[in-house]
Phi, psi and omega in degrees: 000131169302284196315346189275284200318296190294333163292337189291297154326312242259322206278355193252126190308333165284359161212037152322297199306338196264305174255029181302090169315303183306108184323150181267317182276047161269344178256014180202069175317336270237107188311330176255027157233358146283325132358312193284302165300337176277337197256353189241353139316271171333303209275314166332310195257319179248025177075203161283335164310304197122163161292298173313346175271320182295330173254014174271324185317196164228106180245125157332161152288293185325323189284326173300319192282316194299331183310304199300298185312301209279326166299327165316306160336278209304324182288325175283326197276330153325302187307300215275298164064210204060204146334302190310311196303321218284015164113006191295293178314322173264007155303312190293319169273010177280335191277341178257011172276355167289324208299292187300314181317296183321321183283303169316297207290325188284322205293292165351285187327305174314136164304138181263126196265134218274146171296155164301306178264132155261050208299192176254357135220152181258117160252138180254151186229112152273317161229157220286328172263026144267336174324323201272346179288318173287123201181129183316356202277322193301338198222060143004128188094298206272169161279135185237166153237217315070082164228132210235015147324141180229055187270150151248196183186105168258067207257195223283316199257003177258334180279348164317294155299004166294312188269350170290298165350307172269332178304296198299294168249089209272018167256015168280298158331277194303000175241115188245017156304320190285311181297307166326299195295285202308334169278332216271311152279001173267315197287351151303237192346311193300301174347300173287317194279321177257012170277314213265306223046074211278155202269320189246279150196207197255105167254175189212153161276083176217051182283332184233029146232131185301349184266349164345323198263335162325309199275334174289350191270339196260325183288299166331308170305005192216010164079016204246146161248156189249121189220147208252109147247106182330103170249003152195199190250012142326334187290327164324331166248170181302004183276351207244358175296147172054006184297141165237147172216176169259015182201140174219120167227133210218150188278350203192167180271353173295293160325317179267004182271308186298319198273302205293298175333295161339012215015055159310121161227120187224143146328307173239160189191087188252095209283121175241335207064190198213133180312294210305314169323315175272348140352283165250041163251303178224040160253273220290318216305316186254063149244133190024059179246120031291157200249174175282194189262091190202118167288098181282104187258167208191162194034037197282027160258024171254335185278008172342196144271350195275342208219154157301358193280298194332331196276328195272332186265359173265325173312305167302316204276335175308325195267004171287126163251189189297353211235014208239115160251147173212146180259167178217117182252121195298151183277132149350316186273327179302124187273299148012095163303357206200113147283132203265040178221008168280344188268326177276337162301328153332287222291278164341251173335323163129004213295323206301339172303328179269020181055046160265128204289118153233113201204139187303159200239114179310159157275342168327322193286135183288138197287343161302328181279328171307327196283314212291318193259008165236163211273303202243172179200125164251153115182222215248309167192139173162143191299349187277337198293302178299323195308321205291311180279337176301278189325338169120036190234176185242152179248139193241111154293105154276151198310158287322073135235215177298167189237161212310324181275356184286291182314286184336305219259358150306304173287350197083337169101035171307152148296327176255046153230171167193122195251152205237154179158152224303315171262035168272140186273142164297314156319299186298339138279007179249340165297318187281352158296323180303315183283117187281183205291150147300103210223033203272245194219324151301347143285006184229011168282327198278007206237308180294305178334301177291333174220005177021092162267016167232145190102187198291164142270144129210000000 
């Protein structure tokens, strides 16, 4: 798969710059330039009118969800900017979409063999550390399935939408990045609609793929609803703009102010939380508090010599004495046998002088158990921070993820966050290392907001 292939690349550093999945301004969070991006999208795609007038017109659904997908598009290719926008990437996928249709169309020839079970919804889990956002609390009533298969099925009615898809909008032919994500998920969905036969519908964590709104138009022809489940604060950025579903279920009223601003449309727009949250509000947050002195650093294949973060984790880890140890746990994704830049970074803060134990963290170990013995948690964005902080830890934002005024008003203005960068005073970093987490009933008002760990599903 190209899209495989080209994420494969994005992890090796000599052709970051080129094929790099990760949007560069996800590091420079900054609400008004993803505004900006999302607003010169809109004009791109719909002109001076707007969205909202173009789908008040009288436009198909299909024309409508195809609009959406391609400003979804326009937004993702901004994000990333650098070389990949000037076309490498949609060379690449221009040249290989006969390739793929051709690899799909032979899969399609097995026959797709129908379940056993017919449920009422299909979730796809692909991967393992969504189990835990997934649970039988979310569909109530209903048969869910799990499905974490990857056959796909392009048979007579999905390329039939496909060529309606381009009759609606034939300016879809010039991105043939999009068109690749759009073949690749529509023979995924066709796959589930004829193995599950799902009675009602389909969810997904998908939100930050552009062909989503495509897709939801293709679940329609079948009577089917596309329902959105929120898997990290990625939603946070202009990657997650314009997506439709007929359903969003989201962790927070926070989550949900960004997906609607975002021009986000779902029929429901829903704060459900998530058990595993309230999990953990209230089995870790008041466990072994004051908590020790023990530094948790987290997703650290963002802390390279290539990025600039590294100078804010050496400030911190510099305000360390002896009495402190700290760990560092590699992101899911990190491949890396070995980080070698984890040994210089020792060396460069002084710790073996201050005899401070610092060392990667099996990943066996489960992060709960990790969130429950530590004090502090860095890193730069992930859906771990919050977790970090529900639990009861105090959070160090280092500078390129969302920016300070973005976070404060994410926390609410906790005490127990602090975000670092080039002007934080040292001294207010060393108090807040010093000081353990705040855990009073105004910190847990600020805590239901952003994951509403509290009340039923429902």
């Amino acid at each position: 798969m190209v899209e495989w292939l080209v994420a494969k690349l994005g992890y090796m550093a000599r052709f970051r710059s080129i094929f790099s999945t990760l949007p560069r301004l996800v590091a420079e969070a900054d609400p008004a330039v993803q505004r900006q991006i999302i607003a010169r999208a809109e004009e791109s795609v719909y002109g001076g009118s707007g969205l909202q007038a173009y789908e008040s017109g009288r436009h198909s659904e299909l024309q409508q969800c195809a609009r959406r997908s391609l400003a979804q598009h326009l937004c993702q290719r901004a994000l990333r900017g650098g070389l990949g926008a000037g076309g490498v990437r949609s060379l690449a996928c221009a040249f290989a979409l006969p390739f793929l249709l051709a690899i799909f169309l032979i899969s399609s020839l097995r026959q797709v063999r129908a379940s056993t079970v017919l449920p009422d919804v299909v979730v796809f889990f692909w991967y393992e550390r969504l189990y835990k956002f997934v649970g039988q609390e979310l569909f109530p009533g209903q048969t869910c399935v799990l499905h974490r298969g990857r056959g796909v099925r392009l048979g007579g009615r999905e390329i039939g939408f496909a060529l309606r898809t381009l009759r609606a909008c034939p300016r879809l032919l010039a991105y043939p990045e999009l068109l690749c994500n759009f073949v690749r998920w529509l023979g995924y969905y066709g796959y589930v609609a004829g193995h599950y036969r799902p009675r009602r519908a389909v969810a997904h964590f998908f939100e930050c793929t552009a062909s989503s709104s495509l897709i939801t138009a293709y679940l329609h022809e079948q009577s089917l609803r596309h329902i959105d489940l929120q898997h990290g604060e990625i939603l946070f950025v202009a990657r997650s703009a314009f997506c439709r579903f007929d359903e969003v279920r989201l962790w927070g009223e926070h989550f949900r102010e960004i997906f609607l601003a975002n021009r986000g449309w779902g029929e429901a727009v829903r704060v459900v939380g998530m058990n595993y949250h309230r999990e953990l509000f209230t089995g870790l947050r008041g466990q072994h508090q004051p908590r020790p002195r023990r530094l948790l650093v987290i997703d650290p294949f963002l802390y390279d010599g290539l990025h600039p973060y590294a100078s804010h984790i050496r400030r911190i880890l510099q305000q360390l004495d002896g009495a402190w140890e700290v760990r560092v746990r590699r992101h899911p994704a990190e491949r890396r046998a070995r980080l070698a830049w984890l040994e210089e970074m020792q060396s460069d803060c002084g710790l073996p002088e201050k005899r401070i134990v610092c060392q990667e963290e099996p990943p066996s170990v489960p992060i709960e158990d990790a969130l429950q013995r530590s004090r502090i948690v860095v890193g730069v964005a992930s859906s771990a921070l919050i977790e970090a902080w529900i639990a009861g830890c105090k959070v160090i934002h280092v500078a390129g993820g969302p920016n300070h005024a973005a976070l404060m008003a994410r926390y609410q203005g906790s005490s127990n966050v602090f975000y670092c960068d080039d002007t934080s005073d040292p001294e207010a970093l060393h108090v807040f290392l010093e000081r353990p987490a705040v855990l009073d009933e105004s910190e847990n008002r600020r805590v239901h907001f952003l994951v509403a760990v509290t009340g039923a599903a429902p």
